[in-house]
C-alpha positions, 0 to 999 in steps of 0.5 A: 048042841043047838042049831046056831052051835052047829051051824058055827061048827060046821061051817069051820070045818067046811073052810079050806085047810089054811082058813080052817086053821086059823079059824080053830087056833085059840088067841094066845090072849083075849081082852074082852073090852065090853063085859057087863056084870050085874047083881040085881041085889045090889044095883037098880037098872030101870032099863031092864024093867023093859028087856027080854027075862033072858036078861032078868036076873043075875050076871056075876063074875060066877056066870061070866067066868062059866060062860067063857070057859076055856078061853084064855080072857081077861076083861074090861067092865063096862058100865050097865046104866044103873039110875043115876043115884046108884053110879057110886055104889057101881064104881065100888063094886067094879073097882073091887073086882078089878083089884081081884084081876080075876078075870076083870082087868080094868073098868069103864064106869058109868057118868053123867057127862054134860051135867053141872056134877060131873066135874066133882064125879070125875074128881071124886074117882079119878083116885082110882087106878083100875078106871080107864074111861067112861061111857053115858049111854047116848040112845035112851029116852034120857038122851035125846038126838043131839045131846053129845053137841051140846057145849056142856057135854063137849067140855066134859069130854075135853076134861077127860082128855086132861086125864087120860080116860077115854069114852065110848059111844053108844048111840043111834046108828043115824046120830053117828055124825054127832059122834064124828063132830064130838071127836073132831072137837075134842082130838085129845080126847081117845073114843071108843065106837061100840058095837061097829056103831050099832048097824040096823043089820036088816039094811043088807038083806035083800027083802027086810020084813021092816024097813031098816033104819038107815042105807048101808051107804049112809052107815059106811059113810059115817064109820069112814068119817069116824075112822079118819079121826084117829083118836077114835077106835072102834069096839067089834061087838054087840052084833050078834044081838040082832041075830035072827034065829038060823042065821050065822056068821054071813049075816054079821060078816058085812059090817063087821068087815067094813069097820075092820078095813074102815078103822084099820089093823090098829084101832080095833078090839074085841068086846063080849057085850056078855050077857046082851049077846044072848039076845042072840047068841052065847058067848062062845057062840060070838067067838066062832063067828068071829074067828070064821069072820077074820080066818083071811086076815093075817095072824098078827092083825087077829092077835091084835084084835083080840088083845094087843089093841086092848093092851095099848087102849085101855094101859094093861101092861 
């Protein structure tokens, strides 16, 4: 066992009887909204040319399922930036493995919203029933500050709404504004907010070695303005990426549980982000810090967290 497993466990088992309980009861279900799969035989991502070799190599179905063993999931895809002229051959590959339900669900593909083709992309898979959404990646080099402002982007938003597929955000913690502005513009549309907004977590310690990217004031105020929007929800993930090696669940805990009171009961869900977690941590290691986070919070708001949310948002049944 390493030292982040431990320290997890341990620190469960130091919790009064009542929080203690709840910390170690197992969901009924878990829908994890965020997996990423990836075969790197069959798709191209430029991105990894310049990540950690811990991402590497290949992610399947086989290593997710090893890597959540013994948790009641189910999962929804996310798209992993593959280059452009590979988001066909990805929708295919997550369409097929949604069809085999084990333990993929549904899929929200990649797209390149805001450009002259991605009418006729949404056309040509709209047919497919086990998409729900789309995401495009908005902190790139290929999507400079602004770019979701622009009125290409904002009408293609507008089209999703017209048939019902959602769009996460995925962006610079300080362009949260343009993501509020993008909502606000589009109220038919439903947003997904990704990893509580990707916080600069360094902004709550005491004496950061680097200067954080933003105050905590400044990113509480934008995922309060993103939570009076309610077509907007917020995914409670990706954090643990950032964590710095000894660290646990206190380190999280703050943004974690703004975005919990901010967004409310009913407009949060559990992602993975598996295998970027490992940046950070395991999988399993990201479900108990969680589960210590929200231990006070009443059974039926946990339930909701880790599936019934999900259910709703993403149309499983």
């Amino acid at each position: 066992m390493d030292r982040r497993s431990f320290l997890a466990i341990s620190t469960l088992a130091a919790l009064s009887p009542r929080r203690a309980a709840a910390a170690w009861e197992t969901p009924e279900r878990i829908i994890d909204t965020h997996q990423h799969l990836w075969d790197l035989q069959r798709i191209r991502l430029p991105w990894l040319e310049g990540a950690p070799d811990t991402l590497r190599h290949r992610f399947d179905l086989e290593e997710y399922r090893e890597a959540t063993k013994g948790l009641p999931i189910e999962a929804i895809y996310m798209e992993v930036d593959v280059a452009d002229d590979q988001l066909d051959r990805e929708v295919a590959y997550v369409v097929e493995a949604s069809k085999a339900r084990n333990p993929t669900r549904a899929a929200v593909i990649g797209g390149r919203p805001g450009t002259p083709s991605f009418a006729d992309y949404l056309a040509r898979h709209r047919p497919n029933k086990e998409i729900r959404g789309v995401r495009r990646v908005l902190h790139s080099d290929a999507t400079p500050p602004g770019t979701c402002r622009k009125e290409a982007f904002l009408a293609d938003m507008k089209r999703l709404g017209e048939i019902d597929w959602s769009f996460d955000f995925c962006m610079r913690p300080q362009e949260l504004p343009d993501a509020c502005h993008v909502a606000s513009q589009c109220p038919d549309t439903r947003f997904m907010l990704d990893h509580c907004g990707n916080p600069d977590l360094t902004a709550w310690q005491k004496s950061p070695a680097t200067t954080p990217k933003h105050s905590v004031d400044a990113w509480r105020k934008s995922i309060d303005d993103l939570a009076s929007l309610p077509n907007v929800y917020c995914k409670i993930s990706g954090v643990i990426a950032t964590l710095p090696k000894g660290a646990g669940a206190e380190y999280l805990a703050p943004a974690i549980n703004h975005c919990l009171d901010a967004f409310g009961p009913d407009r949060v869900v559990f992602g993975g982000d598996w295998p970027v977690c490992l940046l950070g941590g395991t999988f399993q290691q990201w479900y108990a810090m969680l589960t210590e986070i929200i231990a006070d919070r009443s059974a039926e708001n946990r339930q909701k967290l880790w599936w019934k949310n999900a259910v709703g948002f993403y149309r499983l049944g």
